[in-house]
Backbone bond lengths (Angstrom), bond angles and torsions (degrees), N, CA, C in turn:
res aa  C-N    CA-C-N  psi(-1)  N-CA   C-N-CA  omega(-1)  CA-C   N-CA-C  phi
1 X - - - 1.448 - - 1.508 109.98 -
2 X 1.467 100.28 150.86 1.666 101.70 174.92 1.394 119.55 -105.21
3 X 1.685 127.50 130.03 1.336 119.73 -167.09 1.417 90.71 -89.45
4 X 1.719 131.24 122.16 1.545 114.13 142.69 1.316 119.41 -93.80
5 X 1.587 110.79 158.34 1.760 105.67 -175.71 1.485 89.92 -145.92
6 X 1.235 102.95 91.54 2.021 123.34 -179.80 1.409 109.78 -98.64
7 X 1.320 120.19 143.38 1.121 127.78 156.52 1.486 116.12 81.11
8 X 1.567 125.37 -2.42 1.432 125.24 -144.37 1.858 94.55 -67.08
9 X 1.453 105.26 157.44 1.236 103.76 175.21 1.548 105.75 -90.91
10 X 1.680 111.58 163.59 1.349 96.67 175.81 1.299 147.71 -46.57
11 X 1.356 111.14 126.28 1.859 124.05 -177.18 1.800 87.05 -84.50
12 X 1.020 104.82 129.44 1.332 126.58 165.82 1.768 123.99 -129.24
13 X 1.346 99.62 146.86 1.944 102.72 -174.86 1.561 123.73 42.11
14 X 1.187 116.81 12.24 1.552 113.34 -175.12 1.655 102.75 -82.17
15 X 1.442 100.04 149.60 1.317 95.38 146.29 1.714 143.47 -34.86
16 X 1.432 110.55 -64.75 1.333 113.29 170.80 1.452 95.84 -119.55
17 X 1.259 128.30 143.00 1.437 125.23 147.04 1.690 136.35 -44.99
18 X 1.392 77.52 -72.99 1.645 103.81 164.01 1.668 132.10 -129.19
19 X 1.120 141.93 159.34 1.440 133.31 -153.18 1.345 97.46 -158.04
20 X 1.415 128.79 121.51 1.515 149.12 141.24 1.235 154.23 -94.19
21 X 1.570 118.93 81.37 1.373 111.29 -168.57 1.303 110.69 -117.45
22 X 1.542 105.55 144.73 1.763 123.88 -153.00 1.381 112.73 11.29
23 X 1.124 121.60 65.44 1.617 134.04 164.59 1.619 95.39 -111.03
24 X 1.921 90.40 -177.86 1.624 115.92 -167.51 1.637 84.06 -144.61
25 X 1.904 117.17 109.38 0.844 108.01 -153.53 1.920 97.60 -144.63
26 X 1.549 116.09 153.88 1.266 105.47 162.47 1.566 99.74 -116.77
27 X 1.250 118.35 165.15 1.551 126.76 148.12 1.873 108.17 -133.67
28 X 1.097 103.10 118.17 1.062 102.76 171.55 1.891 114.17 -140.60
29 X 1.543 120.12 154.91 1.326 125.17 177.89 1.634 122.32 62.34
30 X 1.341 97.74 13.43 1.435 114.17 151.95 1.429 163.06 -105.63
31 X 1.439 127.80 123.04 1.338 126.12 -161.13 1.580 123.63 -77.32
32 X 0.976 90.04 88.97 1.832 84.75 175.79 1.731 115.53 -99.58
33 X 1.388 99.19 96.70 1.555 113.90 -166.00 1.917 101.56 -87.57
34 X 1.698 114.92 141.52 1.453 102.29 156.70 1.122 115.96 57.22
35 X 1.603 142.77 14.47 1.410 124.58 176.63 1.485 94.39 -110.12
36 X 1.784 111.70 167.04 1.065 120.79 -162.04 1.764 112.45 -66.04
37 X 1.325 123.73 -28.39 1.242 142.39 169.67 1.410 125.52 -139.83
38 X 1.064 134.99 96.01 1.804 138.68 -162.87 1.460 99.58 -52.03
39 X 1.226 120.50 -84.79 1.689 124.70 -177.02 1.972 115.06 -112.73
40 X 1.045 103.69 109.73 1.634 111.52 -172.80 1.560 86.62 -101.89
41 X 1.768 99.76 112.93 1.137 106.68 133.25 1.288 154.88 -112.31
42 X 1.591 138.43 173.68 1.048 108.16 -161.96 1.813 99.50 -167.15
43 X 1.159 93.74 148.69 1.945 100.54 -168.07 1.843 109.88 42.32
44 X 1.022 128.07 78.64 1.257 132.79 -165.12 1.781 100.66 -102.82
45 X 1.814 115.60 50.96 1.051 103.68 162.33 1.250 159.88 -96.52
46 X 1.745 87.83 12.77 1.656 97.82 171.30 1.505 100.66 -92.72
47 X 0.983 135.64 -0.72 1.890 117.73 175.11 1.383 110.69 -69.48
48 X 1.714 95.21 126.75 1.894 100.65 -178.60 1.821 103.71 -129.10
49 X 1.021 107.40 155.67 1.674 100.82 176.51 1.535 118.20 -42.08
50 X 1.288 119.22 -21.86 1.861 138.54 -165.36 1.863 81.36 -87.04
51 X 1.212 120.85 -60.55 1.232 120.73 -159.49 1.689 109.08 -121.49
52 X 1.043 118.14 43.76 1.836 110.48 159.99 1.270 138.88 -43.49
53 X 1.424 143.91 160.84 1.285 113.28 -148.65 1.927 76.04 -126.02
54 X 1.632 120.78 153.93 1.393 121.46 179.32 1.589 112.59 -114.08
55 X 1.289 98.08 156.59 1.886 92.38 172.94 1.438 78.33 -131.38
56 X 1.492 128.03 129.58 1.215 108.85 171.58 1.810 109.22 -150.29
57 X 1.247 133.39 126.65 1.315 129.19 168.05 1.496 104.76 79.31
58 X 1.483 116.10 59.01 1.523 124.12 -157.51 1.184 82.20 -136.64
59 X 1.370 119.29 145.98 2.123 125.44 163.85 1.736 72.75 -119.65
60 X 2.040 97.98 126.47 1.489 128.30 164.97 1.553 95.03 -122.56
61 X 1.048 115.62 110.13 1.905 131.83 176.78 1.697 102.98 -133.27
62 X 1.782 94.91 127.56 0.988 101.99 160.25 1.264 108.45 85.06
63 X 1.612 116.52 157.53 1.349 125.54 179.59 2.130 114.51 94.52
64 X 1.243 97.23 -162.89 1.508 87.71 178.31 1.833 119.67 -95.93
65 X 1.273 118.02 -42.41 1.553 143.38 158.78 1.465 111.60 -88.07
66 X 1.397 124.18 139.15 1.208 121.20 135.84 1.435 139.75 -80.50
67 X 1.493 89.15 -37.46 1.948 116.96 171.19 1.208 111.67 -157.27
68 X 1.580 93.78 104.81 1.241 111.35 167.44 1.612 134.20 -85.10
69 X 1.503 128.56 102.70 1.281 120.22 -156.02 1.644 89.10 -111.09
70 X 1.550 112.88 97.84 1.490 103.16 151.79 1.221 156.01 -82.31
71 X 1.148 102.66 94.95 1.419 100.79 -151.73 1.584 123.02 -110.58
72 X 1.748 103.41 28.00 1.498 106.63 164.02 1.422 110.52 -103.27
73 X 1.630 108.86 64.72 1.208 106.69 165.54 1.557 86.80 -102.47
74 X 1.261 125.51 150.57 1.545 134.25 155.33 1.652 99.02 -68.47
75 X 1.718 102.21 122.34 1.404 98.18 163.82 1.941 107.79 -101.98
76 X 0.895 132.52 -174.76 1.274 142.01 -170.88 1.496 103.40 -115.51
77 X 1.364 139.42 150.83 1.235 135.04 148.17 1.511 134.23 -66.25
78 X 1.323 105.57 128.15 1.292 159.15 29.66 1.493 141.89 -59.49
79 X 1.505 82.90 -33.10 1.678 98.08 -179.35 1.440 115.20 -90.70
80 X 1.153 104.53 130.87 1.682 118.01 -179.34 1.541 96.01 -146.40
81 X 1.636 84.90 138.50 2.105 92.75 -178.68 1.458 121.30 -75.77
82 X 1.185 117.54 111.17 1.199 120.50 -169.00 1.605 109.05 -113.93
83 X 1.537 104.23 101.22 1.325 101.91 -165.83 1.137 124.30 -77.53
84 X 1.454 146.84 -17.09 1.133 165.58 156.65 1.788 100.54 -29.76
85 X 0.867 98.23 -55.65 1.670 117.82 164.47 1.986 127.39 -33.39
86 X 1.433 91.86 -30.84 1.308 111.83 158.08 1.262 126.85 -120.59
87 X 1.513 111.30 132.54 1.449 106.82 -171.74 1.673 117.60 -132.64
88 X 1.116 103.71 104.33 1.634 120.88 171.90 1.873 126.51 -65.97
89 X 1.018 100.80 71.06 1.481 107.12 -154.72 1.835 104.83 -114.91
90 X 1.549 107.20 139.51 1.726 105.58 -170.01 1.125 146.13 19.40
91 X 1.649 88.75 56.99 1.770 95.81 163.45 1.644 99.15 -117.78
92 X 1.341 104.27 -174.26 1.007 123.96 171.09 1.368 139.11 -99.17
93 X 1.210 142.01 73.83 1.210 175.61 157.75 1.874 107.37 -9.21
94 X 1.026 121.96 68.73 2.002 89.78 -164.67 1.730 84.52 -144.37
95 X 1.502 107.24 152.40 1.431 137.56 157.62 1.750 98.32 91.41
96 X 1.285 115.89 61.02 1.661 139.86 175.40 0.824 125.87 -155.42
97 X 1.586 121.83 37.65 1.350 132.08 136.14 1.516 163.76 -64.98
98 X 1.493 76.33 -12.73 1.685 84.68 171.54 1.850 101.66 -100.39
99 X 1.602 83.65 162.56 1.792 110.50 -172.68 1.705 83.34 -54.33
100 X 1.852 92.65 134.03 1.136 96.26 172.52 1.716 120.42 117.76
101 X 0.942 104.19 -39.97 1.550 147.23 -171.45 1.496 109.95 -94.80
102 X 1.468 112.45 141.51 1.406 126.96 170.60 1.632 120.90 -158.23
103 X 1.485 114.58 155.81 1.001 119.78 157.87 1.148 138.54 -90.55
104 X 1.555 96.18 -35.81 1.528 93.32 153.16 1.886 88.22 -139.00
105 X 1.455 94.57 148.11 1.627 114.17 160.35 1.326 123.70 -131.40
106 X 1.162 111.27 115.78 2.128 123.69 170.62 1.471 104.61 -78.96
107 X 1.004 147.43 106.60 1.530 161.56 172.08 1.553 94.27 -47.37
108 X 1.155 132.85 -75.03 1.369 125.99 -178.27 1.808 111.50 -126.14
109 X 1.336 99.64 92.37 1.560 118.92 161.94 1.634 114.72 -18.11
110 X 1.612 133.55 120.91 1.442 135.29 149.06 0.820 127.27 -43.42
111 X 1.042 131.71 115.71 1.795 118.25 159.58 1.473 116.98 -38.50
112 X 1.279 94.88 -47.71 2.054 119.00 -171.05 1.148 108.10 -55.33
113 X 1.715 111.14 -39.81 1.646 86.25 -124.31 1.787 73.21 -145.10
114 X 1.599 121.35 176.78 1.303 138.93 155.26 1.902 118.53 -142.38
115 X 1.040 103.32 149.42 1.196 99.52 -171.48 1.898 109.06 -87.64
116 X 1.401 100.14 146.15 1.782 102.12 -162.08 1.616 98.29 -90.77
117 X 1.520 88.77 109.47 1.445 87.06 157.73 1.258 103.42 -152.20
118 X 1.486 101.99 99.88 1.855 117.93 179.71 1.625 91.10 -114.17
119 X 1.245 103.93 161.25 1.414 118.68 172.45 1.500 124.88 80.63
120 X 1.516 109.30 2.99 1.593 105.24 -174.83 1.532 95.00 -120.32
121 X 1.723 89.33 155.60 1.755 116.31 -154.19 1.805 75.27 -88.77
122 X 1.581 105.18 149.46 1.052 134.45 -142.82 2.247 105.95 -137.84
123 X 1.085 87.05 -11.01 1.510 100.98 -172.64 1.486 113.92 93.24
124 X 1.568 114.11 -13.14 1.293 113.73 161.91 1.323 115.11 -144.07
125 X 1.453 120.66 179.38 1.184 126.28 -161.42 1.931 111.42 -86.63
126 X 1.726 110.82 -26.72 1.004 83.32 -176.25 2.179 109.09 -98.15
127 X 1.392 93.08 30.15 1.566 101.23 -169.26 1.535 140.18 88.16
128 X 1.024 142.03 152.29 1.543 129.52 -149.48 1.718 98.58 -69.89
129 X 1.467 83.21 177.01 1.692 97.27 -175.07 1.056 124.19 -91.46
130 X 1.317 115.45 102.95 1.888 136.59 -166.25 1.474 100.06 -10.21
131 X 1.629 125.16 -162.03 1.444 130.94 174.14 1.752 82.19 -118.96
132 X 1.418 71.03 146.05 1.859 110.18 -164.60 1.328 135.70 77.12
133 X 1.449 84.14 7.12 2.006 89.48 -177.79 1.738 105.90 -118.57
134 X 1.622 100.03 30.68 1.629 96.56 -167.13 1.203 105.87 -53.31
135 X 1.520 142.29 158.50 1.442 149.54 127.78 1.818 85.60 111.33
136 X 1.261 130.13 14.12 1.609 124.91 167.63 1.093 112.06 -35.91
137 X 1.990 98.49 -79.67 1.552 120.91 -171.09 1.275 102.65 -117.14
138 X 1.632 108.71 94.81 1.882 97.94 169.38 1.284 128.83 -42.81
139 X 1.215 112.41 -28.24 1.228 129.38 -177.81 1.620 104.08 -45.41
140 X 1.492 113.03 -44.94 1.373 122.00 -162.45 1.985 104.38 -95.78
141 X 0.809 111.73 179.66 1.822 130.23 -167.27 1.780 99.94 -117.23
142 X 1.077 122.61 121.37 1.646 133.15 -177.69 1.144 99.39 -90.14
143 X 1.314 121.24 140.71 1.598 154.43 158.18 1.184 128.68 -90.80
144 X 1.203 145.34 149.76 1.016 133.72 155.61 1.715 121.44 -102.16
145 X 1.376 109.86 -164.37 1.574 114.29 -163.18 2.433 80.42 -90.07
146 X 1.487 84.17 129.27 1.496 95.70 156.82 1.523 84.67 122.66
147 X 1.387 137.83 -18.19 1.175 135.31 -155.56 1.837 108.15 -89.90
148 X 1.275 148.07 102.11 1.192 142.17 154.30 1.582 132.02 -45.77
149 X 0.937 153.25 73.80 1.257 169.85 -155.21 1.301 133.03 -99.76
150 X 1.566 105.76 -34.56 1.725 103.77 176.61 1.617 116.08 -96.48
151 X 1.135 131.13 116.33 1.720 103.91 32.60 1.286 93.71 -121.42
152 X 1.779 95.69 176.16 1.743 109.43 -153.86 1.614 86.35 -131.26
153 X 1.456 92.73 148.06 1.413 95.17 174.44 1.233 124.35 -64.93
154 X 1.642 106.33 164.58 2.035 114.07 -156.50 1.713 82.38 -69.13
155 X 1.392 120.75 -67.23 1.421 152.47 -168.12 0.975 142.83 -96.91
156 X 1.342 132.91 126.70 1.553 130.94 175.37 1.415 116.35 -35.16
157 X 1.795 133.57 122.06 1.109 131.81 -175.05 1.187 116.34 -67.14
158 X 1.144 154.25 124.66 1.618 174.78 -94.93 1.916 88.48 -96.92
């Protein structure tokens, strides 16, 4: 089954916003302002190229995570994390700039694989601040290593 979660009105101050485990899922057109982690995911082993799971056209501001993908759970075979499989695409990313802080964070990086997130506004124009340069430009949203990013949008999405 597919979880969608459209339209939600703003999640504010929570702990997690939203939470995913081994689902096939969209979130889209939602504000998850200030909570400690916007969308925690977690064991993501039903996502297949046929069925990828989307975050798409969401403003995540504020808090400590925007997207949290944990992914040092050991999965077993069949399942292997295939990040391509999830795709983080035009939202808005902002107030995860300082050391410490992210917009998006992968707990334990693929060798294989990176998770897609091209096209989302970053708090600046030329895109968040690579892994290892957290807290550069507050201005901008920190990444970590596993995260795909370029290219990033010119502008904040409408």
């Amino acid at each position: 089954y597919r979880i969608v979660v459209s339209s939600c009105m703003s999640v504010r101050n929570n702990n997690v916003g939203l939470s995913f485990d081994l689902s096939i899922f969209d979130v889209w057109k939602c504000r998850l302002l200030d909570t400690q982690v916007g969308i925690n995911l977690t064991r993501m082993n039903y996502l297949t190229a046929a069925n990828p799971a989307w975050i798409t056209v969401n403003d995540i501001a504020g808090g400590l995570v925007g997207v949290l993908l944990d992914s040092s759970i050991i999965l077993l075979p069949p399942f292997q994390l295939d990040a391509p499989n999830l795709r983080i695409t035009q939202n808005n990313l902002t107030g995860h700039g300082a050391v410490g802080k992210y917009g998006i964070q992968v707990t334990a990086p693929s060798p294989r694989a990176s998770v897609d997130a091209k096209s989302n506004w970053w708090g600046r124009r030329q895109g968040p601040n690579p892994p290892g340069s957290e807290g550069v430009d507050l201005a901008a949203d920190n990444v970590t290593l596993g995260v795909d990013y370029v290219p990033p949008l010119r502008n904040a999405r409408p």
